[in-house]
C-alpha positions in Angstrom: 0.0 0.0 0.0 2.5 2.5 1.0 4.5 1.3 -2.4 0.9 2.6 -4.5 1.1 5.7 -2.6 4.5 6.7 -3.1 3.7 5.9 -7.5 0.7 7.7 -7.0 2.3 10.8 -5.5 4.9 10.6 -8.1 2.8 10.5 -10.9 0.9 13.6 -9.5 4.3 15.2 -9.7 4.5 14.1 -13.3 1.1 15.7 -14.2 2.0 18.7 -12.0 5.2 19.2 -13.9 3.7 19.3 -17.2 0.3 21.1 -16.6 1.5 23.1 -14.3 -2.4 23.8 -13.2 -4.9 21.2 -12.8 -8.4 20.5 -11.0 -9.0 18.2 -8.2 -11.7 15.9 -9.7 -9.6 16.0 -13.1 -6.3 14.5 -11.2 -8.3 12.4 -8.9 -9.1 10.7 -12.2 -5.9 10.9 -13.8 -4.9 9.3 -10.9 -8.0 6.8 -10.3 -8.3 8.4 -6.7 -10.7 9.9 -5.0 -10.8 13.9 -4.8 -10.6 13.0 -1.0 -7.1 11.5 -1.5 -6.2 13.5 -3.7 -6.5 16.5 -1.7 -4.8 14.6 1.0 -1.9 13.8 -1.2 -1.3 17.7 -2.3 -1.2 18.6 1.7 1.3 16.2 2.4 3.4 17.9 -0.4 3.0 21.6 0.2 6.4 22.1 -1.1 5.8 20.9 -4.3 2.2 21.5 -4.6 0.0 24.5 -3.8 -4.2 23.7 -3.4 -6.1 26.8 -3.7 -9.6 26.0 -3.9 -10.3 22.9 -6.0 -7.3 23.8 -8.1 -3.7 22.4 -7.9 -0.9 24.2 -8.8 2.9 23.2 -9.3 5.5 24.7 -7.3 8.6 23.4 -8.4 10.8 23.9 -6.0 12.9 21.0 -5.7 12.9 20.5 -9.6 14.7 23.5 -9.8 16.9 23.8 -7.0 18.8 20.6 -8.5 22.3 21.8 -9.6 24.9 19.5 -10.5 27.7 21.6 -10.4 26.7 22.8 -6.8 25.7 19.1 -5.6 29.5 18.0 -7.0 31.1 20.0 -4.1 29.4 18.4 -1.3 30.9 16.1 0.4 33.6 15.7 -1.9 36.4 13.5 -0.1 34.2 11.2 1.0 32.7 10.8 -2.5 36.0 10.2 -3.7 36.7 7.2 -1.0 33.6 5.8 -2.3 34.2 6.1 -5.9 37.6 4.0 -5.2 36.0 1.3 -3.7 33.2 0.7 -5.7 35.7 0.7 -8.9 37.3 -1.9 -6.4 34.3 -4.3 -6.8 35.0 -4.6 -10.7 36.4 -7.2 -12.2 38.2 -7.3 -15.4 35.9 -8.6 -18.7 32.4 -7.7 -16.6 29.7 -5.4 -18.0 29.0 -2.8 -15.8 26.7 0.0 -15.9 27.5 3.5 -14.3 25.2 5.8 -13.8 25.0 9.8 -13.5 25.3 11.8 -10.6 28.1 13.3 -8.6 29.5 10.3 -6.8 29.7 8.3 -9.7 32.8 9.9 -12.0 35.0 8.9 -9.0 33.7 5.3 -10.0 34.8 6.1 -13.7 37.9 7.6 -12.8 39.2 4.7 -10.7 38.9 2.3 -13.2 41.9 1.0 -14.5 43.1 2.3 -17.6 44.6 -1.2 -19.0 41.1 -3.3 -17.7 39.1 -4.1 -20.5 35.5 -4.0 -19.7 32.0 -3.3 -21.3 31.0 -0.1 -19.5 27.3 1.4 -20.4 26.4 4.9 -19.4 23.8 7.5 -20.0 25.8 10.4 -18.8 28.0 12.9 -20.8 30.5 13.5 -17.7 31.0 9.8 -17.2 31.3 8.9 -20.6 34.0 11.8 -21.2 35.8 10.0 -18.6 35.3 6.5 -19.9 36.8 7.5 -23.3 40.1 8.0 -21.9 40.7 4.3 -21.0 42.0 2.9 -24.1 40.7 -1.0 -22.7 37.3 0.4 -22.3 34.3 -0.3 -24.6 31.8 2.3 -24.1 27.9 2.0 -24.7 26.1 5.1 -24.7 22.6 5.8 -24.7 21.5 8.3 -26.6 17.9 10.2 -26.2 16.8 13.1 -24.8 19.3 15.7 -23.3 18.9 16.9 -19.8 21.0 19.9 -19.7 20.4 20.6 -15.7 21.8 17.3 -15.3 23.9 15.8 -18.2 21.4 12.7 -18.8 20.2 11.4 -21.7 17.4 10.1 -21.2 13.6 9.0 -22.5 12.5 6.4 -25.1 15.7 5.9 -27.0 17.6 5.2 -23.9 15.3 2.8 -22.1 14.8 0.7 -25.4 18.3 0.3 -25.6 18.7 -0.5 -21.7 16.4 -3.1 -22.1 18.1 -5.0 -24.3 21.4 -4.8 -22.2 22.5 -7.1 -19.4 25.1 -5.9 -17.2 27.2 -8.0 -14.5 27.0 -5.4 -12.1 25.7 -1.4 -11.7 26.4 1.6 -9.9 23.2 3.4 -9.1 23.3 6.7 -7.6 20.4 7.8 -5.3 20.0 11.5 -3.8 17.3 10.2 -1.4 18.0 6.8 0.7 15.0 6.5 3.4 13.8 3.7 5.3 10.1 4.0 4.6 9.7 5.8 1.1 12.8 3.6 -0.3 15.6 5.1 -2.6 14.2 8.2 -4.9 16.1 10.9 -6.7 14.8 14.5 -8.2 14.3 13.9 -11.5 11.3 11.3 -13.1 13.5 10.3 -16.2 16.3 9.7 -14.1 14.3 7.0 -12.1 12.5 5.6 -15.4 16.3 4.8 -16.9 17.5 3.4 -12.8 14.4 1.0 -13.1 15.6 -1.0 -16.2 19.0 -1.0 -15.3 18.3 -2.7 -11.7 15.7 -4.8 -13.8 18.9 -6.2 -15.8 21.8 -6.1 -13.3 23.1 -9.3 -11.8 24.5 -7.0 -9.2 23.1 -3.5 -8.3 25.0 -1.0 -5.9 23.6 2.2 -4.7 27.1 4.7 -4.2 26.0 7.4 -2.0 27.0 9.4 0.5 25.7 9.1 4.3 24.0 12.4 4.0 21.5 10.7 1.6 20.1 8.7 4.5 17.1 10.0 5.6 16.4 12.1 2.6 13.3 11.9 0.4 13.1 13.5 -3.1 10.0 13.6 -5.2 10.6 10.9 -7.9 11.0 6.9 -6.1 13.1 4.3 -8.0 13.5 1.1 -6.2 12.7 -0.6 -2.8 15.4 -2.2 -0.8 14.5 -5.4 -1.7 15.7 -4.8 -5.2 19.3 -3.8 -4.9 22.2 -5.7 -3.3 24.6 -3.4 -2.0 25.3 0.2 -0.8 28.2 1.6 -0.6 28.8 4.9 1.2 31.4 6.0 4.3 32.2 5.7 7.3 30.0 8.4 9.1 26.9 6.0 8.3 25.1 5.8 11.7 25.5 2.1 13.3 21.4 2.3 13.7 21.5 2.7 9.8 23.5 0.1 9.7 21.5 -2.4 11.2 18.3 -1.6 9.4 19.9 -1.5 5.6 21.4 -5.0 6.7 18.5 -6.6 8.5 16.4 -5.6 5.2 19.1 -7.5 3.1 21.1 -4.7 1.9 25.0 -5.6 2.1 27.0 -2.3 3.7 30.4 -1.5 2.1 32.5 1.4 4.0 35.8 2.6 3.1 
Protein backbone atom coordinates (compact mmCIF):
# COMPACT_ATOMS: atom_id res chain seq x y z
CA UNK A 1 0.00 0.00 0.00
CA UNK A 2 2.50 2.55 1.00
CA UNK A 3 4.49 1.28 -2.42
CA UNK A 4 0.91 2.64 -4.53
CA UNK A 5 1.10 5.68 -2.58
CA UNK A 6 4.54 6.67 -3.09
CA UNK A 7 3.66 5.88 -7.48
CA UNK A 8 0.72 7.70 -6.99
CA UNK A 9 2.34 10.81 -5.53
CA UNK A 10 4.93 10.57 -8.13
CA UNK A 11 2.78 10.55 -10.91
CA UNK A 12 0.91 13.60 -9.47
CA UNK A 13 4.30 15.22 -9.67
CA UNK A 14 4.48 14.14 -13.28
CA UNK A 15 1.15 15.65 -14.16
CA UNK A 16 2.05 18.69 -11.96
CA UNK A 17 5.20 19.22 -13.93
CA UNK A 18 3.74 19.29 -17.23
CA UNK A 19 0.30 21.06 -16.60
CA UNK A 20 1.49 23.13 -14.27
CA UNK A 21 -2.37 23.79 -13.21
CA UNK A 22 -4.90 21.16 -12.83
CA UNK A 23 -8.35 20.51 -11.02
CA UNK A 24 -8.95 18.20 -8.21
CA UNK A 25 -11.66 15.95 -9.67
CA UNK A 26 -9.61 16.04 -13.14
CA UNK A 27 -6.33 14.47 -11.17
CA UNK A 28 -8.35 12.36 -8.93
CA UNK A 29 -9.12 10.69 -12.22
CA UNK A 30 -5.87 10.91 -13.84
CA UNK A 31 -4.86 9.29 -10.88
CA UNK A 32 -7.98 6.79 -10.28
CA UNK A 33 -8.28 8.41 -6.68
CA UNK A 34 -10.72 9.92 -4.98
CA UNK A 35 -10.77 13.87 -4.79
CA UNK A 36 -10.57 13.04 -1.03
CA UNK A 37 -7.09 11.49 -1.47
CA UNK A 38 -6.16 13.48 -3.70
CA UNK A 39 -6.47 16.46 -1.70
CA UNK A 40 -4.84 14.64 0.99
CA UNK A 41 -1.91 13.75 -1.22
CA UNK A 42 -1.32 17.74 -2.32
CA UNK A 43 -1.23 18.55 1.65
CA UNK A 44 1.26 16.16 2.41
CA UNK A 45 3.39 17.90 -0.40
CA UNK A 46 3.04 21.59 0.24
CA UNK A 47 6.36 22.06 -1.08
CA UNK A 48 5.85 20.90 -4.29
CA UNK A 49 2.22 21.53 -4.60
CA UNK A 50 0.02 24.53 -3.81
CA UNK A 51 -4.16 23.73 -3.45
CA UNK A 52 -6.09 26.75 -3.68
CA UNK A 53 -9.61 26.00 -3.93
CA UNK A 54 -10.33 22.89 -5.97
CA UNK A 55 -7.29 23.78 -8.15
CA UNK A 56 -3.70 22.40 -7.90
CA UNK A 57 -0.93 24.22 -8.83
CA UNK A 58 2.94 23.17 -9.30
CA UNK A 59 5.54 24.72 -7.26
CA UNK A 60 8.61 23.43 -8.39
CA UNK A 61 10.80 23.85 -6.02
CA UNK A 62 12.91 20.97 -5.67
CA UNK A 63 12.94 20.54 -9.60
CA UNK A 64 14.71 23.46 -9.81
CA UNK A 65 16.95 23.84 -7.04
CA UNK A 66 18.83 20.61 -8.53
CA UNK A 67 22.33 21.76 -9.56
CA UNK A 68 24.93 19.53 -10.54
CA UNK A 69 27.72 21.64 -10.42
CA UNK A 70 26.70 22.79 -6.82
CA UNK A 71 25.65 19.12 -5.60
CA UNK A 72 29.49 18.02 -7.04
CA UNK A 73 31.14 19.98 -4.10
CA UNK A 74 29.36 18.43 -1.31
CA UNK A 75 30.95 16.12 0.39
CA UNK A 76 33.65 15.68 -1.93
CA UNK A 77 36.44 13.55 -0.10
CA UNK A 78 34.20 11.19 0.97
CA UNK A 79 32.67 10.78 -2.51
CA UNK A 80 35.99 10.15 -3.75
CA UNK A 81 36.69 7.19 -1.03
CA UNK A 82 33.63 5.81 -2.33
CA UNK A 83 34.18 6.10 -5.90
CA UNK A 84 37.64 4.04 -5.21
CA UNK A 85 35.98 1.30 -3.71
CA UNK A 86 33.19 0.70 -5.73
CA UNK A 87 35.67 0.72 -8.86
CA UNK A 88 37.35 -1.95 -6.44
CA UNK A 89 34.30 -4.31 -6.85
CA UNK A 90 34.99 -4.57 -10.72
CA UNK A 91 36.43 -7.20 -12.16
CA UNK A 92 38.24 -7.25 -15.40
CA UNK A 93 35.88 -8.56 -18.67
CA UNK A 94 32.37 -7.74 -16.63
CA UNK A 95 29.71 -5.40 -18.04
CA UNK A 96 29.01 -2.78 -15.82
CA UNK A 97 26.74 0.00 -15.93
CA UNK A 98 27.48 3.51 -14.31
CA UNK A 99 25.16 5.83 -13.78
CA UNK A 100 24.96 9.82 -13.54
CA UNK A 101 25.29 11.80 -10.59
CA UNK A 102 28.08 13.31 -8.64
CA UNK A 103 29.45 10.34 -6.83
CA UNK A 104 29.66 8.34 -9.70
CA UNK A 105 32.78 9.88 -12.04
CA UNK A 106 34.98 8.91 -9.01
CA UNK A 107 33.73 5.33 -9.97
CA UNK A 108 34.82 6.06 -13.69
CA UNK A 109 37.92 7.56 -12.76
CA UNK A 110 39.20 4.74 -10.66
CA UNK A 111 38.94 2.29 -13.22
CA UNK A 112 41.92 0.96 -14.52
CA UNK A 113 43.09 2.34 -17.55
CA UNK A 114 44.59 -1.22 -18.97
CA UNK A 115 41.10 -3.28 -17.65
CA UNK A 116 39.11 -4.10 -20.46
CA UNK A 117 35.45 -3.99 -19.73
CA UNK A 118 32.03 -3.26 -21.31
CA UNK A 119 31.00 -0.11 -19.54
CA UNK A 120 27.26 1.40 -20.41
CA UNK A 121 26.41 4.86 -19.38
CA UNK A 122 23.75 7.51 -19.98
CA UNK A 123 25.76 10.43 -18.82
CA UNK A 124 28.03 12.94 -20.82
CA UNK A 125 30.54 13.50 -17.75
CA UNK A 126 30.98 9.81 -17.17
CA UNK A 127 31.30 8.91 -20.63
CA UNK A 128 34.01 11.84 -21.20
CA UNK A 129 35.85 10.04 -18.57
CA UNK A 130 35.35 6.48 -19.93
CA UNK A 131 36.77 7.49 -23.31
CA UNK A 132 40.14 8.00 -21.93
CA UNK A 133 40.65 4.25 -20.98
CA UNK A 134 42.03 2.88 -24.06
CA UNK A 135 40.68 -0.99 -22.72
CA UNK A 136 37.32 0.39 -22.33
CA UNK A 137 34.32 -0.32 -24.60
CA UNK A 138 31.78 2.26 -24.08
CA UNK A 139 27.93 2.01 -24.75
CA UNK A 140 26.09 5.07 -24.72
CA UNK A 141 22.58 5.78 -24.67
CA UNK A 142 21.53 8.30 -26.56
CA UNK A 143 17.89 10.23 -26.20
CA UNK A 144 16.75 13.12 -24.76
CA UNK A 145 19.31 15.74 -23.30
CA UNK A 146 18.91 16.88 -19.80
CA UNK A 147 20.96 19.91 -19.66
CA UNK A 148 20.40 20.64 -15.75
CA UNK A 149 21.82 17.32 -15.33
CA UNK A 150 23.89 15.76 -18.21
CA UNK A 151 21.43 12.74 -18.79
CA UNK A 152 20.22 11.38 -21.73
CA UNK A 153 17.42 10.07 -21.19
CA UNK A 154 13.65 8.98 -22.47
CA UNK A 155 12.54 6.45 -25.11
CA UNK A 156 15.68 5.91 -26.96
CA UNK A 157 17.61 5.20 -23.92
CA UNK A 158 15.25 2.78 -22.06
CA UNK A 159 14.76 0.73 -25.40
CA UNK A 160 18.32 0.29 -25.61
CA UNK A 161 18.72 -0.54 -21.67
CA UNK A 162 16.45 -3.11 -22.05
CA UNK A 163 18.09 -5.00 -24.33
CA UNK A 164 21.43 -4.80 -22.17
CA UNK A 165 22.45 -7.13 -19.44
CA UNK A 166 25.07 -5.87 -17.15
CA UNK A 167 27.18 -7.97 -14.46
CA UNK A 168 26.95 -5.36 -12.08
CA UNK A 169 25.67 -1.39 -11.75
CA UNK A 170 26.45 1.62 -9.90
CA UNK A 171 23.21 3.39 -9.08
CA UNK A 172 23.32 6.75 -7.65
CA UNK A 173 20.42 7.81 -5.27
CA UNK A 174 19.96 11.52 -3.84
CA UNK A 175 17.28 10.23 -1.41
CA UNK A 176 17.99 6.84 0.74
CA UNK A 177 14.98 6.50 3.41
CA UNK A 178 13.84 3.75 5.27
CA UNK A 179 10.12 4.04 4.57
CA UNK A 180 9.73 5.80 1.14
CA UNK A 181 12.77 3.61 -0.31
CA UNK A 182 15.60 5.06 -2.63
CA UNK A 183 14.23 8.19 -4.87
CA UNK A 184 16.14 10.95 -6.71
CA UNK A 185 14.75 14.54 -8.16
CA UNK A 186 14.28 13.95 -11.51
CA UNK A 187 11.26 11.35 -13.05
CA UNK A 188 13.52 10.28 -16.17
CA UNK A 189 16.25 9.71 -14.06
CA UNK A 190 14.31 6.97 -12.13
CA UNK A 191 12.50 5.56 -15.42
CA UNK A 192 16.26 4.83 -16.87
CA UNK A 193 17.50 3.35 -12.75
CA UNK A 194 14.41 0.99 -13.09
CA UNK A 195 15.60 -1.02 -16.18
CA UNK A 196 19.03 -0.96 -15.30
CA UNK A 197 18.30 -2.70 -11.70
CA UNK A 198 15.72 -4.79 -13.85
CA UNK A 199 18.90 -6.23 -15.84
CA UNK A 200 21.80 -6.13 -13.29
CA UNK A 201 23.14 -9.34 -11.75
CA UNK A 202 24.53 -7.03 -9.19
CA UNK A 203 23.15 -3.45 -8.32
CA UNK A 204 25.00 -0.99 -5.88
CA UNK A 205 23.62 2.16 -4.69
CA UNK A 206 27.07 4.70 -4.20
CA UNK A 207 26.02 7.36 -2.02
CA UNK A 208 27.01 9.41 0.50
CA UNK A 209 25.73 9.11 4.30
CA UNK A 210 24.03 12.39 3.96
CA UNK A 211 21.55 10.71 1.62
CA UNK A 212 20.09 8.75 4.55
CA UNK A 213 17.08 10.05 5.64
CA UNK A 214 16.45 12.11 2.65
CA UNK A 215 13.30 11.94 0.40
CA UNK A 216 13.12 13.50 -3.07
CA UNK A 217 9.98 13.58 -5.21
CA UNK A 218 10.62 10.90 -7.94
CA UNK A 219 10.99 6.90 -6.10
CA UNK A 220 13.07 4.26 -7.99
CA UNK A 221 13.46 1.11 -6.17
CA UNK A 222 12.71 -0.57 -2.77
CA UNK A 223 15.43 -2.22 -0.85
CA UNK A 224 14.52 -5.44 -1.68
CA UNK A 225 15.68 -4.76 -5.22
CA UNK A 226 19.28 -3.79 -4.86
CA UNK A 227 22.17 -5.73 -3.32
CA UNK A 228 24.63 -3.40 -1.98
CA UNK A 229 25.34 0.17 -0.79
CA UNK A 230 28.24 1.58 -0.64
CA UNK A 231 28.76 4.88 1.24
CA UNK A 232 31.44 5.98 4.31
CA UNK A 233 32.21 5.70 7.32
CA UNK A 234 29.96 8.37 9.06
CA UNK A 235 26.88 5.96 8.31
CA UNK A 236 25.10 5.83 11.67
CA UNK A 237 25.46 2.12 13.28
CA UNK A 238 21.39 2.30 13.72
CA UNK A 239 21.52 2.73 9.76
CA UNK A 240 23.49 0.14 9.65
CA UNK A 241 21.48 -2.40 11.24
CA UNK A 242 18.29 -1.57 9.39
CA UNK A 243 19.90 -1.53 5.57
CA UNK A 244 21.43 -5.01 6.72
CA UNK A 245 18.53 -6.62 8.47
CA UNK A 246 16.39 -5.65 5.24
CA UNK A 247 19.09 -7.53 3.09
CA UNK A 248 21.14 -4.71 1.94
CA UNK A 249 25.02 -5.56 2.05
CA UNK A 250 26.99 -2.30 3.66
CA UNK A 251 30.37 -1.55 2.08
CA UNK A 252 32.50 1.40 3.97
CA UNK A 253 35.76 2.58 3.07
Amino acid sequence: MARNKTLRKEEMLRILREEREIHLCHLAEKLSVSEMTARRYAAEMVEQVKLAGSHLFYRGRQEHSYSLARASLKNADKKKNIGRLAASCINAGESVFIDCGTTTPFVAGNLGSRMPLTVVCCSLNICSILCRLPSCNVIMTGGKWQRRSQVFSGDMALELLSRVYVDKAFISAAGIDRQQGLSCFHDYESKIKREVIRNAGTTFIVADSSKLGQRCPSYFADFTEIDALITDRQLSSSNQKWLREAGVEVFLP
